[in-house]
PLY file of the C-alpha trace (Angstrom):
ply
format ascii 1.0
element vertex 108
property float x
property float y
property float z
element edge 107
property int vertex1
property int vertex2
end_header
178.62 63.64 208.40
176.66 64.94 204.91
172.77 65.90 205.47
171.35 62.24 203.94
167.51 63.10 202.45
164.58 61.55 204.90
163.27 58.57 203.64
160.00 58.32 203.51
157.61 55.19 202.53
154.08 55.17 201.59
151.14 55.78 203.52
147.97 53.40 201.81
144.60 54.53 202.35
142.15 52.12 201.45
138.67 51.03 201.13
137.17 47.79 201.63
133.79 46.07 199.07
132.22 45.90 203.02
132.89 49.49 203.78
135.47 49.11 205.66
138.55 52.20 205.80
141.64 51.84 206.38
145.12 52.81 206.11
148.51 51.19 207.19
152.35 52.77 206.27
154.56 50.67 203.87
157.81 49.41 205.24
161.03 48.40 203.50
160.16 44.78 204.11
156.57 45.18 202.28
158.42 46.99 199.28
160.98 43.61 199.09
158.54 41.60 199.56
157.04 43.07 195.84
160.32 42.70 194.11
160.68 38.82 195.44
156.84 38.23 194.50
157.30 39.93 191.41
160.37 37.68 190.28
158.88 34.82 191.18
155.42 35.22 189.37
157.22 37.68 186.57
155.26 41.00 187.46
156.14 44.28 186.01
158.72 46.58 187.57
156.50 49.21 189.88
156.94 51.75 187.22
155.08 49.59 184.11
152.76 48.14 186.91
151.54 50.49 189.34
148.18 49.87 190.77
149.70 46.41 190.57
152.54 47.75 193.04
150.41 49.87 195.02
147.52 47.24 195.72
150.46 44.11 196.58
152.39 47.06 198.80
148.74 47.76 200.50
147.60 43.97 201.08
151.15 43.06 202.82
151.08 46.26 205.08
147.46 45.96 205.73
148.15 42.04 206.80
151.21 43.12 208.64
149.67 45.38 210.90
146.38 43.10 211.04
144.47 45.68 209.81
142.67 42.95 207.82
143.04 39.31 208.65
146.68 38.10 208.06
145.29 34.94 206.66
143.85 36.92 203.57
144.73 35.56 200.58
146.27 37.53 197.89
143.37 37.03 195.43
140.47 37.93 197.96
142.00 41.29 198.52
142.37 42.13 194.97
138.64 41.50 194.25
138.09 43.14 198.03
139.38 46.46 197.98
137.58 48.30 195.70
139.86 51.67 196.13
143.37 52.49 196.78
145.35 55.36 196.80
148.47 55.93 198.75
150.53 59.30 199.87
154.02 60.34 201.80
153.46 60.41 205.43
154.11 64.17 205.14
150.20 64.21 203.29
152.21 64.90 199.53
150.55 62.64 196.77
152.87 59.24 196.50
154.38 59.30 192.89
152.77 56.62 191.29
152.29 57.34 187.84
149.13 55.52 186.94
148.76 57.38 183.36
148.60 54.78 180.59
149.90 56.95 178.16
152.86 56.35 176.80
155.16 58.70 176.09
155.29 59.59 171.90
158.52 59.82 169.71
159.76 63.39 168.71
158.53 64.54 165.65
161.04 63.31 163.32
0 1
1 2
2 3
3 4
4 5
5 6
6 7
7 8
8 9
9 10
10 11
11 12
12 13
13 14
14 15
15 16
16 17
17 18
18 19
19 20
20 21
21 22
22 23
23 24
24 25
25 26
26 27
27 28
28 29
29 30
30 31
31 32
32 33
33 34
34 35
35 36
36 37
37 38
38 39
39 40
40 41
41 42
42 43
43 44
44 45
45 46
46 47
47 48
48 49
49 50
50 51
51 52
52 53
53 54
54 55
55 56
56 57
57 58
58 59
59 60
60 61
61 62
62 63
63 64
64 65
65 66
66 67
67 68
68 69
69 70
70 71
71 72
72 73
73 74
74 75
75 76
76 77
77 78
78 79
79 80
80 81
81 82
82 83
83 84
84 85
85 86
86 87
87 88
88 89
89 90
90 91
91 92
92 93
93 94
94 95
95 96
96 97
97 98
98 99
99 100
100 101
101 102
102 103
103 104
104 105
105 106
106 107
């Protein structure tokens, strides 16, 4: 059988308006559960969204793993966490491109 690359999900590290720190590993289900919310209430793709991505993929793990109250609404965790930043489980930065710069045309 062929070597298959290891798979690896994001680790979110975040902290709370009260203080409080936390941090919780994305799973496949967290990272569906974006692309179904995002259909249904026409989001961006991850890539033209991505604190948008990485704050919905935090919430659902952090309510997953009751890390916060799984009763937390969406909304209340948006205006709640007041940073976010996630990473592989191997400690590498996560690659979400957060840089609102577009890229330019050639020089023509």
């Amino acid at each position: 059988m062929a070597d298959r690359p290891r798979l690896t999900n994001p680790v979110c590290h975040v902290i709370m308006a009260d203080g409080a720190d936390l941090e919780a590993t994305c799973t496949n289900g967290d990272m569906v559960a974006y692309d179904l919310t995002r259909g249904a209430k026409k989001w961006p793709m991850p890539n033209e969204g991505p604190l948008l991505y990485q704050t919905f993929l935090a919430w659902k793990a952090l309510t997953r793993e009751s890390l916060i109250d799984p009763k937390t609404p969406w909304e209340v965790f948006l205006r709640d966490a007041v940073s976010i930043t996630t990473r592989r489980p191997d400690g590498t930065a996560d690659e979400v491109d957060v840089d609102p710069t577009q890229p330019g045309h050639g020089s023509g």
